[in-house]
Residue frames relative to the residue before (quaternion, step in Angstrom):
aa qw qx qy qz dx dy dz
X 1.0000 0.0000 0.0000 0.0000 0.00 0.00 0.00
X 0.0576 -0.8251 0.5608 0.0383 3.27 -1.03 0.78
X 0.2774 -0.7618 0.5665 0.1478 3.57 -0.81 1.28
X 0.1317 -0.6641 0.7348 0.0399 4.34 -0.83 0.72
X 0.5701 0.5296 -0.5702 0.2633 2.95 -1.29 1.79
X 0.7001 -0.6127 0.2987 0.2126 3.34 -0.50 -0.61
X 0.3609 -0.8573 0.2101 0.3011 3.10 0.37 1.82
X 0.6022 0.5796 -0.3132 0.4509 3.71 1.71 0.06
X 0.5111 0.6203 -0.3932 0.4466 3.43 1.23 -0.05
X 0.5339 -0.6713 0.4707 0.2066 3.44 -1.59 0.98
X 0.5868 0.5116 -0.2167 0.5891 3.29 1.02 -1.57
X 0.6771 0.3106 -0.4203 0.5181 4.41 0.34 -0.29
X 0.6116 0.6487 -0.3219 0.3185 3.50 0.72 -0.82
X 0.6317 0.5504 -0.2126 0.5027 3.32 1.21 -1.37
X 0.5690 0.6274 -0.1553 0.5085 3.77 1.35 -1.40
X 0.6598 0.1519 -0.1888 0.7113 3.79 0.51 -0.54
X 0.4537 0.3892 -0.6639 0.4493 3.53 -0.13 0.71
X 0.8431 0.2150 -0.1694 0.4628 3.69 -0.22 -1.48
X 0.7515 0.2059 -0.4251 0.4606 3.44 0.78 0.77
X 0.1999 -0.8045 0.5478 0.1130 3.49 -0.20 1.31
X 0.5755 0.6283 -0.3317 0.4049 3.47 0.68 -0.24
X 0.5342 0.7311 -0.1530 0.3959 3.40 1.36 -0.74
X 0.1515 -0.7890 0.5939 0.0429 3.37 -0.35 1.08
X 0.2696 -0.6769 0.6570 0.1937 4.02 -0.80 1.42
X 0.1414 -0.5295 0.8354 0.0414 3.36 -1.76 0.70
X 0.2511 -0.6629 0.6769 0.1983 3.38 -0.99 1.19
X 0.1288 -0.7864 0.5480 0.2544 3.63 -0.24 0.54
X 0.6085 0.5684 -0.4444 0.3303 3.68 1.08 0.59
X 0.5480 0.5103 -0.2539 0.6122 3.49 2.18 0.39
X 0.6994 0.1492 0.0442 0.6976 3.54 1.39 -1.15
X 0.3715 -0.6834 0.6209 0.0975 2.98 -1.28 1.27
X 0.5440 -0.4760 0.6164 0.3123 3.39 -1.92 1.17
X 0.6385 -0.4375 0.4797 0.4132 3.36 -1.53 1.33
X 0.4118 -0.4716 0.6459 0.4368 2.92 -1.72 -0.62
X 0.6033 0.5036 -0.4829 0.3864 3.68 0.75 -0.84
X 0.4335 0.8109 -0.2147 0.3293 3.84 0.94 -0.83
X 0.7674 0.4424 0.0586 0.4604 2.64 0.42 -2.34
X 0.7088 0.3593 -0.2214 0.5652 3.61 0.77 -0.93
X 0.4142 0.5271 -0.5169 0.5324 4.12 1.13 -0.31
X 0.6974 0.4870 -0.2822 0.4436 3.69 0.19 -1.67
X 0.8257 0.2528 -0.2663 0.4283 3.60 -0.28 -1.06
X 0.7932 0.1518 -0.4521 0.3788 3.83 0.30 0.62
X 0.4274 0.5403 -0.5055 0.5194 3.53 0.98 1.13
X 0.8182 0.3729 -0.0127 0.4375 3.63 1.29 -0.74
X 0.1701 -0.8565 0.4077 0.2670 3.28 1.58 -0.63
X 0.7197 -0.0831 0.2617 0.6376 3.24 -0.94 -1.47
X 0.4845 0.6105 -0.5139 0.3583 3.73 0.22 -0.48
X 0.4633 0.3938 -0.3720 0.7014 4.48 1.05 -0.55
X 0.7268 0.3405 -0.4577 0.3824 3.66 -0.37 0.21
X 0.2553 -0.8192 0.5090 0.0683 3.90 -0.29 0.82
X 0.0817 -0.9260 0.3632 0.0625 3.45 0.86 0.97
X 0.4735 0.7759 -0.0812 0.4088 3.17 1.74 -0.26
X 0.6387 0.4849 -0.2960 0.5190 3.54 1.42 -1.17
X 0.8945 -0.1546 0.3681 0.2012 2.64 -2.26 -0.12
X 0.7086 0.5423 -0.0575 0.4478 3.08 0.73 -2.31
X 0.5854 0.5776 -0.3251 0.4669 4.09 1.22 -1.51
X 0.7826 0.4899 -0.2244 0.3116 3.28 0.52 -1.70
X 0.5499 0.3491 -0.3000 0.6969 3.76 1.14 -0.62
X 0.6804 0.4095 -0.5131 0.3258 3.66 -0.58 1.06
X 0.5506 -0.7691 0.2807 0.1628 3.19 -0.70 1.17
X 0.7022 -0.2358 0.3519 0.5723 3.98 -0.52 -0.21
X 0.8275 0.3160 -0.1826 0.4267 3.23 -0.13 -1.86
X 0.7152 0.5178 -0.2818 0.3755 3.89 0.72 -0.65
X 0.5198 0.6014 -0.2450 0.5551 3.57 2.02 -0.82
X 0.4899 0.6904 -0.2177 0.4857 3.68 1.68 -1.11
X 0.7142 0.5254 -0.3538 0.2978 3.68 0.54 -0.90
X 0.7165 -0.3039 0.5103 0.3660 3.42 -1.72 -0.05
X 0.4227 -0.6156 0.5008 0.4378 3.96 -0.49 0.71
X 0.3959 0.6715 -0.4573 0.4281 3.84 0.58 -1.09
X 0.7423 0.5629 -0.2411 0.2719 2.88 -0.35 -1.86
X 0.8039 0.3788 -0.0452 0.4562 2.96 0.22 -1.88
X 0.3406 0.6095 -0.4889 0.5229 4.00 1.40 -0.15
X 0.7932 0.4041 -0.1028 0.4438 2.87 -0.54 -2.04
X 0.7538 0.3809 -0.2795 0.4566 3.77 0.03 -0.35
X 0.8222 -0.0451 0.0026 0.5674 3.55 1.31 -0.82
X 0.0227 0.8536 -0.5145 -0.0783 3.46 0.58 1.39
X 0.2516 0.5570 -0.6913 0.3855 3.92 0.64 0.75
X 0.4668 0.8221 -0.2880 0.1526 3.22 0.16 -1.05
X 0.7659 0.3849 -0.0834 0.5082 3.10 0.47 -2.17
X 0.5790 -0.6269 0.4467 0.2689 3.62 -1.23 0.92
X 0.1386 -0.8460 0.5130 0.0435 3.55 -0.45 0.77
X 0.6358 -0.2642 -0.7222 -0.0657 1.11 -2.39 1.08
X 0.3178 -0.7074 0.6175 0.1316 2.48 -1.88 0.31
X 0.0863 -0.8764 0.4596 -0.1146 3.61 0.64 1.48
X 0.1144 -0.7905 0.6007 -0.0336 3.43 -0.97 1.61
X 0.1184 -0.7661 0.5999 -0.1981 3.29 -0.05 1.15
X 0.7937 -0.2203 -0.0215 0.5666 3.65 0.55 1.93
X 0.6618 -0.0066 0.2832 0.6940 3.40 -0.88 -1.74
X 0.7415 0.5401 -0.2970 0.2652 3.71 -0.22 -0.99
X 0.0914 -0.7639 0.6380 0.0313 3.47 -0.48 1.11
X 0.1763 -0.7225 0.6651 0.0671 3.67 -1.70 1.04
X 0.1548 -0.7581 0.6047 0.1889 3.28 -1.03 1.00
X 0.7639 0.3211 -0.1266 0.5453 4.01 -1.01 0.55
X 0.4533 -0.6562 0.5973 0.0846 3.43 -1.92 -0.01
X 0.4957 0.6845 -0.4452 0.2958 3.51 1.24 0.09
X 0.7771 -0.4736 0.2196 0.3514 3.66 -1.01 0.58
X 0.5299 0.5694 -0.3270 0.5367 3.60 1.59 -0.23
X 0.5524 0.6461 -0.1475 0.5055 3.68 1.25 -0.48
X 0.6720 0.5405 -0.1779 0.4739 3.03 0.99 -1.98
X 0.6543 0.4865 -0.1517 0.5587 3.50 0.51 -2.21
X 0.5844 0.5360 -0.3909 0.4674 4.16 0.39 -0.23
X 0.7184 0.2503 -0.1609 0.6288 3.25 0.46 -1.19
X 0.5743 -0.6438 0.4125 0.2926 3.68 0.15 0.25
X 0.4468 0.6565 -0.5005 0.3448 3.92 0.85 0.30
């Protein structure tokens, strides 16, 4: 199982607690495959885009404008997290529908 996010985030932090098995990919050191990434963005859409952070708000018009892809690969802070692949099966987030998925 692999968890994508950031080894400084709370909401990943909490996630590799209740999954010890779980290998973190900081995706701000290592990029999300591309094969990955494109599994994620048409199972997920914009929803992998985290319009909310820190990282959204200091982007301009023309950079807010892009292709989600785009804006991954150009800013992977970006993408809501985690993003936990656990075989074929991709999870978006930590909320209790997640949790009960992965069996915690």
């Amino acid at each position: 199982m692999v968890l994508y996010g950031l080894k400084n985030c709370d909401t990943c932090r909490k996630a590799l607690k209740a999954l010890p098995d779980a290998e973190l990919v900081d995706v701000s050191v290592t990029p999300v495959p591309e094969e990955t990434l494109d599994r994620a963005l048409a199972l997920f859409g914009d929803k992998l885009v985290n319009t909310r952070s820190t990282t959204w708000r200091a982007l301009d018009e023309v950079e807010r404008s892009k292709d989600a892809k785009a804006l991954l690969v150009a800013h992977p802070k970006l993408m809501k997290r985690p993003l936990i692949a656990k075989g074929d099966t991709l999870y978006l987030g930590w909320d209790k529908s997640t949790q009960s998925a992965l069996g915690v």
